[in-house]
N, C-alpha and C positions, 0 to 999 in steps of 0.2 A: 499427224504424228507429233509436230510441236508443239500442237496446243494441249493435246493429250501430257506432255512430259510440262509442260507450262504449267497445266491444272495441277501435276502430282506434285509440284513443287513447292506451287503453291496451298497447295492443301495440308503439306506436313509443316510447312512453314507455321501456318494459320495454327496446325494444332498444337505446337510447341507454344508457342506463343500463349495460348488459352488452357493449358494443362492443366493450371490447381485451379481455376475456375476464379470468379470473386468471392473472397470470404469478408465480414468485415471484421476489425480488429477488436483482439479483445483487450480490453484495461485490465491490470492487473491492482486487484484491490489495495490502498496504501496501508502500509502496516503503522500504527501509531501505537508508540508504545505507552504504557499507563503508566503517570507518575509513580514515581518512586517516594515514600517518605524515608527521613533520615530517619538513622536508631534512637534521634533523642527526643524525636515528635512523641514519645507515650510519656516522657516523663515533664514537659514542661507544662501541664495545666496543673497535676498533681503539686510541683513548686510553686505554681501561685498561687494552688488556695492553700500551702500551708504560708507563704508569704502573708497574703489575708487574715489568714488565723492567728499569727503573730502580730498582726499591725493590730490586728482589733483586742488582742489579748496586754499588748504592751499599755492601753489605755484603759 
């Protein structure tokens, strides 16, 4: 009889113990955010070529 209550105990021991099973971990993808340009990245190529147009006009 005690090894009967020995085994039950340890048998629910054992299956607590092993409940969720192995899973393996998952990563969670890293979020990288996409640059940002500032509001006055559209207008500085337009300034230099009228800067250009001006340098080459002033001669």
């Amino acid at each position: 009889m005690k090894k009967l209550a020995l085994a039950a105990a340890l048998t629910v021991a054992a299956s607590t113990a092993f409940a969720g099973g192995v899973v393996e971990p998952v990563m969670e993808p890293e979020v990288v955010e996409a640059a940002t340009s500032s509001s006055a990245g559209g207008i500085i190529v337009p300034l230099l070529l009228l800067l250009v147009v001006a340098a080459a006009a002033s001669n």
